[in-house]
C-alpha positions in Angstrom: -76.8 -89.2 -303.4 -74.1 -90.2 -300.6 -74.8 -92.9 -298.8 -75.2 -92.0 -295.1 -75.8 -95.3 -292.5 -75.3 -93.5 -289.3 -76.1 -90.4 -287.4 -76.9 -88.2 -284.2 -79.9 -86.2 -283.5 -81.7 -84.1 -281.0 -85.4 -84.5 -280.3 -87.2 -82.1 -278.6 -90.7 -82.5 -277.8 -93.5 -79.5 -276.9 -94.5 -78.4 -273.5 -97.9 -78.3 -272.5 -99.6 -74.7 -272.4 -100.2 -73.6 -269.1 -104.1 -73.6 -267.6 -105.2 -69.8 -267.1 -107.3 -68.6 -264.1 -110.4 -66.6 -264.8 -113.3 -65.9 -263.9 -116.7 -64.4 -265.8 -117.5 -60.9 -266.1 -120.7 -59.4 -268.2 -122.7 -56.8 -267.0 -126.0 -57.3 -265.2 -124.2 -60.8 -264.0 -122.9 -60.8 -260.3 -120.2 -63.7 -259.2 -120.2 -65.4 -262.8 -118.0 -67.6 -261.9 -114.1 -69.3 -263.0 -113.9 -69.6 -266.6 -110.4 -70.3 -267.4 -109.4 -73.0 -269.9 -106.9 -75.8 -270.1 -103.5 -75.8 -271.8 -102.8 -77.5 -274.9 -100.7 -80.5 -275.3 -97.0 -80.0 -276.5 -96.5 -82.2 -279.8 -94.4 -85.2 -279.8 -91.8 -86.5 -282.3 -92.4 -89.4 -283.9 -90.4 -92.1 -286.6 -92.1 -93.2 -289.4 -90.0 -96.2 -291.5 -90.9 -95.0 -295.2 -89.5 -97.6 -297.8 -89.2 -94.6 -300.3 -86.1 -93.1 -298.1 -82.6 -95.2 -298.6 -80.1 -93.0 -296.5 -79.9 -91.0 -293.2 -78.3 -88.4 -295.4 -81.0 -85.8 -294.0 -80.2 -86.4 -290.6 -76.5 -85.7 -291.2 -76.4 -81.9 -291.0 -79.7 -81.4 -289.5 -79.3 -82.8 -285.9 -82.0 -81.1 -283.8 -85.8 -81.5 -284.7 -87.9 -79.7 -282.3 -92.1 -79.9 -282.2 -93.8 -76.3 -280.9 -95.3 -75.8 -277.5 -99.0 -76.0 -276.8 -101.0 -73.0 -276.2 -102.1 -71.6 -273.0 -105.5 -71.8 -272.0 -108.0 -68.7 -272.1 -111.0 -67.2 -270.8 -114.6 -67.9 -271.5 -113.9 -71.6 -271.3 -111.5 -71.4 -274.1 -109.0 -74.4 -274.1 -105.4 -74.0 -275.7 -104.6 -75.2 -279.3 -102.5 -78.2 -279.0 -99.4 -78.7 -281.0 -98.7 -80.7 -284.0 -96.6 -83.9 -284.1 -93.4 -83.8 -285.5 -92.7 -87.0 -287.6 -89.3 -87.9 -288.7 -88.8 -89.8 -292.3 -86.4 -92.8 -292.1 -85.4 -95.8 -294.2 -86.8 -99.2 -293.5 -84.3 -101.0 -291.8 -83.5 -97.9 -288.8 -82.1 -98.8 -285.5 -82.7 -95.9 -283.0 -80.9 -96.1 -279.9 -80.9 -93.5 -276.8 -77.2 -92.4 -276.6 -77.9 -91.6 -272.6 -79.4 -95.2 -271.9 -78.3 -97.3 -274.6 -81.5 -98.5 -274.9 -82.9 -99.0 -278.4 -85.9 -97.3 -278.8 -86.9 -99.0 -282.0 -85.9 -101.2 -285.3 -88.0 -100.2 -288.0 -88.6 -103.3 -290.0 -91.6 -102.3 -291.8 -92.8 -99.7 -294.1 -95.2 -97.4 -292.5 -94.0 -98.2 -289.1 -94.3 -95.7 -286.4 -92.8 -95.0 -282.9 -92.7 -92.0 -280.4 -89.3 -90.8 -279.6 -90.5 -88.0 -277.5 -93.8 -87.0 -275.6 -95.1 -83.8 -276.3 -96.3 -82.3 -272.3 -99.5 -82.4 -271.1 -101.1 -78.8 -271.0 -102.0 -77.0 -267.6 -105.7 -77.0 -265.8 -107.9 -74.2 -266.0 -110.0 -73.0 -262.6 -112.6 -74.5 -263.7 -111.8 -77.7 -263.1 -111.0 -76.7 -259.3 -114.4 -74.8 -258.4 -116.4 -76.4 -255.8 -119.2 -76.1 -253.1 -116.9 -74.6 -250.6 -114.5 -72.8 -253.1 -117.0 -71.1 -256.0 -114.0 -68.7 -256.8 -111.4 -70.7 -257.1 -107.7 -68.9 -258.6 -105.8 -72.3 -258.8 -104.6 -73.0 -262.1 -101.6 -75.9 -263.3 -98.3 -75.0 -266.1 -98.7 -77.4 -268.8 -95.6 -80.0 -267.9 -92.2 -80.3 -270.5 -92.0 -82.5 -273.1 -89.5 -85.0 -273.3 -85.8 -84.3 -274.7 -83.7 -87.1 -276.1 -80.3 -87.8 -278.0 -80.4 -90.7 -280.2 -78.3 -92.9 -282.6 -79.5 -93.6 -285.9 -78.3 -96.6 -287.4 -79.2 -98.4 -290.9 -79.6 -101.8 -291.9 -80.2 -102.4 -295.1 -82.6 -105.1 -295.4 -81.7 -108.1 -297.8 -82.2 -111.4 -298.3 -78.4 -112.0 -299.3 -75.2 -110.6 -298.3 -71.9 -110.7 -300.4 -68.7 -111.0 -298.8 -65.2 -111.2 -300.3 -62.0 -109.8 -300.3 -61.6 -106.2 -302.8 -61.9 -106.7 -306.0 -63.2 -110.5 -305.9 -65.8 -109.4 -308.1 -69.0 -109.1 -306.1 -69.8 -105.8 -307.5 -69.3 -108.1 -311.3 -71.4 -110.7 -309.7 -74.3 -108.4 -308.7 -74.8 -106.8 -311.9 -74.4 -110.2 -313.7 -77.8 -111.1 -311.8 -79.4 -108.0 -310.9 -80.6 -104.3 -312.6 -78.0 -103.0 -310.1 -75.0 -101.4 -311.4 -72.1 -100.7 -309.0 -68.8 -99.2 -309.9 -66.6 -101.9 -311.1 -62.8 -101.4 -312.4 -59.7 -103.5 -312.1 -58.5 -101.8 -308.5 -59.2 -102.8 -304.7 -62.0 -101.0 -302.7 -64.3 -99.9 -306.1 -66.9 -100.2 -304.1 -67.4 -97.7 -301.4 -71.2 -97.8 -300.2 -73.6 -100.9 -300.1 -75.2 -101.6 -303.2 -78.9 -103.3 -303.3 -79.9 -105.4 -305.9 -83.8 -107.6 -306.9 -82.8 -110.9 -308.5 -85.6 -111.6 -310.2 -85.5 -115.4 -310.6 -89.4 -115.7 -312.0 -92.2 -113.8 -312.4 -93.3 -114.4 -309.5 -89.8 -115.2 -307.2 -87.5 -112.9 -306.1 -84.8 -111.8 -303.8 -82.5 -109.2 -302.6 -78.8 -109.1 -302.6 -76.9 -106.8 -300.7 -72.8 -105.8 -302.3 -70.6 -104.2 -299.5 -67.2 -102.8 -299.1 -64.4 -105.5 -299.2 -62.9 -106.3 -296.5 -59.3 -106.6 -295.6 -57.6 -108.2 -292.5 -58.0 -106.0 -289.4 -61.1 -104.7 -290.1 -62.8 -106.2 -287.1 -60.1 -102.9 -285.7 -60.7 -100.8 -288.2 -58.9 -101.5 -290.8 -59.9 -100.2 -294.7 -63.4 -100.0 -295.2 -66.2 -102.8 -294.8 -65.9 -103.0 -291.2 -68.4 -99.8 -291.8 -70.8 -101.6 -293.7 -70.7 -104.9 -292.0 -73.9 -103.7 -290.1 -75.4 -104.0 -293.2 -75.0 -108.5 -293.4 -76.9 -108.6 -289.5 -80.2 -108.9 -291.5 -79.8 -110.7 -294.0 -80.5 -115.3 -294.5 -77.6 -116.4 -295.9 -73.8 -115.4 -296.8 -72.5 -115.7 -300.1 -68.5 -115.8 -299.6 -67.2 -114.6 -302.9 -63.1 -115.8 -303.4 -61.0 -114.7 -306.5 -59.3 -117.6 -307.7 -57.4 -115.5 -310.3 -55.9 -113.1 -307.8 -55.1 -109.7 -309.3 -51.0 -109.8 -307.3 -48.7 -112.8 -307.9 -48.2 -114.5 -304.6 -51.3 -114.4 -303.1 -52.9 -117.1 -301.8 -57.1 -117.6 -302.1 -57.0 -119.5 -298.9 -55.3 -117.4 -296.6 -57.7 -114.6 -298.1 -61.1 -116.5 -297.1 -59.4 -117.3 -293.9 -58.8 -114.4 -293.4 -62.1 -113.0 -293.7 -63.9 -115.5 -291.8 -61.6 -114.4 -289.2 -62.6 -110.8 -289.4 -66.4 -111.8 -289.5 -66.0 -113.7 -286.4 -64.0 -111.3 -284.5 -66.6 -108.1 -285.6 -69.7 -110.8 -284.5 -69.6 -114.1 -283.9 -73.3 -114.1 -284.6 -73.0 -113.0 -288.2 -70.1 -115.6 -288.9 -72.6 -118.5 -287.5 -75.2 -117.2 -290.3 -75.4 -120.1 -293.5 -72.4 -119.7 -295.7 -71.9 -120.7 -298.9 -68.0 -120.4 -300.8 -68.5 -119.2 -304.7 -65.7 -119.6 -306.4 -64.9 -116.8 -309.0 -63.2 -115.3 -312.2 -62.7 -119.2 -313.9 -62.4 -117.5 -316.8 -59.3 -117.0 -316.2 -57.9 -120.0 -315.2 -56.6 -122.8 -318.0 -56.3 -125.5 -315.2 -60.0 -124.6 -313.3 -60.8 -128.3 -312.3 -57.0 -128.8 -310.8 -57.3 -125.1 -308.5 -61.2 -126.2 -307.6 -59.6 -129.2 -306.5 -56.7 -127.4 -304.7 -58.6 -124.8 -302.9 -61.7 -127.1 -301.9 -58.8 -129.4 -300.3 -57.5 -126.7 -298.3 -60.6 -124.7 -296.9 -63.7 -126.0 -295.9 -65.3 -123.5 -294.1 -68.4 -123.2 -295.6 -72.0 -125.2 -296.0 -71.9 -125.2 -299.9 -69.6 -124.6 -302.8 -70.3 -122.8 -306.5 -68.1 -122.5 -309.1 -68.7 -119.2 -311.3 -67.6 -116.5 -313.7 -69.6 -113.3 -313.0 -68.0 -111.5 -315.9 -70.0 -113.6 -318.5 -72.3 -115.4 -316.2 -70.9 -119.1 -316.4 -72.8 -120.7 -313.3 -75.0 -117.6 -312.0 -78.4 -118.9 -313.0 -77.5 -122.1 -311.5 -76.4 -120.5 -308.0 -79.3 -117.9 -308.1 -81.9 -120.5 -308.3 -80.4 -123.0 -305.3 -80.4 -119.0 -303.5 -84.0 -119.1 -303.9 -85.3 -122.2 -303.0 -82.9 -122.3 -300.1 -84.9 -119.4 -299.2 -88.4 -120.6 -299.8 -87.2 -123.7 -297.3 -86.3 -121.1 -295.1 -89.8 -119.3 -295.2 -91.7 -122.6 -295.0 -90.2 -123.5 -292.0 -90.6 -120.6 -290.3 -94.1 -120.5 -291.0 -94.7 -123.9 -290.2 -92.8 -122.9 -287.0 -95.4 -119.9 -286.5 -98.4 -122.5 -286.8 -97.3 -125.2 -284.4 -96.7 -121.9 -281.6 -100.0 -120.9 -282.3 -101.5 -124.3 -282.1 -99.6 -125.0 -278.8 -100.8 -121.6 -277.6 -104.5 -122.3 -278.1 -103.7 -126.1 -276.8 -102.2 -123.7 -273.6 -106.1 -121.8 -273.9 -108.2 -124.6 -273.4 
């Protein structure tokens, strides 16, 4: 399946049925009185995160999703059949934005998570509801009102634990398959990898996390420039940067430090956000180097950038295990402090209570 992170769609909700005016009429009964019924409610359109969807892919060709019109009311205090809901099947990890406002509707960060996009109308009143002491034949009746109409902007996030960033070809897509089930494209050319690729690194039985492989990136991608500036979305989510650099470049002549520069450049430029994230510098493809300690050395002396350094060869797994278990309790830290965070706010607001 192609990997779709962005699209443009239509919602369009129901209109409320329109409230009838009536009035009884059986023989041997005189002045019987207004007996029309209400309208029924439009249906709304709804988005429901469902962790079983990766891809926008089925809002790519169908743009406009529509929910039916409620009924009209009828006689003999019949009421109008509302309308059903439309709900709308999206990844976990959705941003949906009003294109008209710019406001964003939602972030679905959860599985099962559900948000109106558009309100079905309300249906009409019958005369019924407008009889009276003074007015027993009443012919006022409402229209049901329009439901709402919206164009939105669907944007994925993929949601991960870990983002790799690098340069093409410094072997992420090697270094995700050394730790993970996942298995991206890899081949001895720039740009292999064309889509984000999601991987579990399954550290224990019990401990896990997941590692998200973009596009490389290039310099001048914050304009545009080859292709992870698309997926770069994809990192906003995500604890901590991995900041894969090729110490075996694949051209003579280039230079690993201008590369990294270079990218933390980009990262900065595209958000400065995302390039304030925790980064740490892995050092790859020491299998190919005779002198590894002397370029370490070299490189390290040249760049700092970064809150920690690895050393590693994803093509045969020299120094993954090592780096995949400082990933994981770096992230346990993480979750620790933010729940002891969540405690000491909830202590203070009960403090705040009494």
């Amino acid at each position: 399946m192609k990997f779709i992170d962005e699209s443009k769609i239509e919602v369009f909700a129901g209109k409320g049925g329109n409230g009838i005016a009536s009035f009884r009429r059986e023989k041997y009964i005189e002045k019987g009185g207004p007996n029309g019924g209400d309208g029924g409610r439009g249906g709304s359109v709804y988005a429901l995160a469902d962790r079983n969807i990766n891809t926008l892919v089925d809002y790519r060709f169908t743009r406009s999703h529509r929910a039916r019109n409620g009924e009209a009311g009828r006689g003999s205090d019949c009421y109008g059949k509302g309308a059903e809901d439309v709900v709308l099947r999206m990844p976990v990890g959705t941003v949906i934005t009003d294109l008209n406002s710019g406001e964003v509707i939602a972030d679905l960060t959860h599985d099962g998570e559900k948000v109106l996009l558009a309100q079905g109308g309300i249906g009409g009143l019958g005369n019924i509801h407008f009889k009276s002491s003074t007015n027993r034949a009443p012919r006022q009746c409402t229209a049901g009102t329009e439901g709402e109409e919206r164009e939105l902007q669907l944007e994925l996030k993929v949601l991960a634990d870990v983002g790799l960033l690098g340069m093409p070809n410094a072997g992420k897509s090697t270094f995700i398959r050394a730790v993970s089930a996942a298995r991206p494209k890899v081949a001895d050319y720039p740009f292999t990898t064309l889509h984000p690729n999601l991987g579990v690194v399954r550290v224990s039985l019990e401990k896990s996390f997941v590692i998200a492989d973009i596009p490389g990136l290039i310099e001048g991608a914050a304009e545009g420039a080859g292709l992870g500036h698309q997926f770069l979305r994809h990192l906003a989510r995500t604890r901590l940067l991995l900041h894969l650099v090729d110490l075996a470049p694949l051209y003579e002549g280039t230079d690993p430090v201008l590369e990294a520069t270079a990218i933390l450049n980009e990262l900065n430029k595209y958000d400065p956000l995302l390039y304030q994230k925790p980064r740490w510098l892995v050092l790859n493809k020491l299998d190919l180097l005779d002198d590894r300690d002397e370029k370490i050395a070299a490189f390290l002396e040249r760049f700092t950038d970064f809150d920690r350094h690895f050393a590693i060869s994803a093509i045969n797994g020299d120094g993954c295990k090592e780096l995949t278990y400082a990933i994981m309790e770096h992230l346990q830290q993480l979750a620790a402090a933010e729940q002891q965070a969540a405690a000491d706010a909830a202590q203070e607001s009960d403090t705040d209570t009494l």
